[in-house]
C-alpha positions as CSV (number, residue, x, y, z in Angstrom):
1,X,0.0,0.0,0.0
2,X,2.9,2.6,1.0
3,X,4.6,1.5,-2.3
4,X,1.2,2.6,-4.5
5,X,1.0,6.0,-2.7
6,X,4.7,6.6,-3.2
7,X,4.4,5.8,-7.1
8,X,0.9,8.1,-7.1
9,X,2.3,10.8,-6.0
10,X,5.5,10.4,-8.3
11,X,3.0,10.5,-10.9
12,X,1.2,13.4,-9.7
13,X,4.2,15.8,-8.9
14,X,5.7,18.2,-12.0
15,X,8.7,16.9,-13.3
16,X,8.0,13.6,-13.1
17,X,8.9,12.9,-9.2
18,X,12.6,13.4,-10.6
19,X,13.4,16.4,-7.8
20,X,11.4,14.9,-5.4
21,X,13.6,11.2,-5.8
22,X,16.7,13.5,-5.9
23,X,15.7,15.4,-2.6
24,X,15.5,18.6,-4.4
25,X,12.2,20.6,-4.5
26,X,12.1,23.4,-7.2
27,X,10.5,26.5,-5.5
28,X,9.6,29.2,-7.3
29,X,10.0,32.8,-5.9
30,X,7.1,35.4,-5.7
31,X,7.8,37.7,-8.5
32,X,8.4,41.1,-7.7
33,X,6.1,44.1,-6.7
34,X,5.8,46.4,-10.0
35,X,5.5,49.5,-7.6
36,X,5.3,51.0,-4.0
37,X,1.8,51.0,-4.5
38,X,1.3,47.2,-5.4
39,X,3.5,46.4,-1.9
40,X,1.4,48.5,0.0
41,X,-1.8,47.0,-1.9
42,X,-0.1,43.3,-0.9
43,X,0.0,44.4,2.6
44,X,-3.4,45.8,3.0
45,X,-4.6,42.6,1.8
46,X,-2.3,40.3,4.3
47,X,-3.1,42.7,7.2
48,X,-7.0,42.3,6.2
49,X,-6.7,38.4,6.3
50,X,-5.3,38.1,9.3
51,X,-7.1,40.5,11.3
52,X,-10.2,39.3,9.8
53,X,-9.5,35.8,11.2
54,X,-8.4,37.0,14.3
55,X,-11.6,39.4,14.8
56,X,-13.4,36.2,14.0
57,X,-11.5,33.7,16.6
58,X,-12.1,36.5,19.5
59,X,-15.8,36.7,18.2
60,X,-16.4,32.7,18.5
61,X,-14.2,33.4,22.2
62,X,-16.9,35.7,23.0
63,X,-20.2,33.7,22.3
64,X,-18.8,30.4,23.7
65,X,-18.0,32.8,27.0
66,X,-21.8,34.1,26.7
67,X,-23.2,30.8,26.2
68,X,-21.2,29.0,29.1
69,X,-21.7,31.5,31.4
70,X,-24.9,30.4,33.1
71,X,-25.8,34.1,34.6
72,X,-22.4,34.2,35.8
73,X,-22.2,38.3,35.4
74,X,-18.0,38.2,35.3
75,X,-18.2,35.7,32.1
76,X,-20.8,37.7,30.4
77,X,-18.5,40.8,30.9
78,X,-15.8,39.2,29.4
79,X,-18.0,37.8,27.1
80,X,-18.6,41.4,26.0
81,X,-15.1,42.4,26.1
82,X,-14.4,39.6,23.3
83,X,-17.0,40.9,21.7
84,X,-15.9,44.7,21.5
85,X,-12.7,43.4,20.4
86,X,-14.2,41.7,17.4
87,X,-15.9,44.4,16.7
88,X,-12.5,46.4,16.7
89,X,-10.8,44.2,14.4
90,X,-13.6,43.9,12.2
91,X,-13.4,48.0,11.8
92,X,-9.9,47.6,11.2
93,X,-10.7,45.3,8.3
94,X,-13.4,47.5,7.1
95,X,-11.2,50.3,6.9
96,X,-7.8,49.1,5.7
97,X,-8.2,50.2,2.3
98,X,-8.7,53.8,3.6
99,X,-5.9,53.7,6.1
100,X,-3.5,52.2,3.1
101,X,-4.6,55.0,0.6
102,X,-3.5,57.4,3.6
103,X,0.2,56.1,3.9
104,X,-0.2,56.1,-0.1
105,X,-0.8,59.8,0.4
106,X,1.9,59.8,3.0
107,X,4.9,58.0,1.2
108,X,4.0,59.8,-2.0
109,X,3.3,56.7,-4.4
């Protein structure tokens, strides 16, 4: 069974499986930003994605917190406090593309 997978996945990879038998793997580098306003377009969009997932892990935090907390009025407080800071992140995210046309304005590009 190992020996099938092995031959599969030979058969899948580019090339053949030839780098991968040869304990080489070809990676190809990102090609470069055209301008200071593509890097700064690239980082609007990483710094949406991640504080977009984070908003969203505090978020799920906060309603587990408010559904566990059986009336307990210090869970349901920090229930809210997760909550608020969802709601923060999720402004951030909302407004990144504003705040990166700013430091556009700023740098000049």
């Amino acid at each position: 069974m190992p020996l099938v997978v092995v031959l599969v996945c030979a058969l899948l990879l580019p090339g053949g499986g030839t780098a991968w038998a040869a304990g080489v793997v070809p990676v190809q580098a990102p090609a470069p930003a055209a301008s200071v306003e593509q890097v700064l377009t690239n980082l609007r969009n990483w710094v949406m994605g991640i504080v977009g997932v984070l908003a969203t892990v505090c978020f799920t935090i906060g309603a587990v917190r408010y559904m566990a907390a059986a009336g307990d009025m210090g869970e349901v407080e920090k229930a809210k406090t997760a909550f608020r800071s969802a709601a923060f992140g999720y402004a951030i995210v909302v407004l990144a593309p504003l705040l990166v046309s700013v430091l556009s304005g700023i740098v000049g590009a």
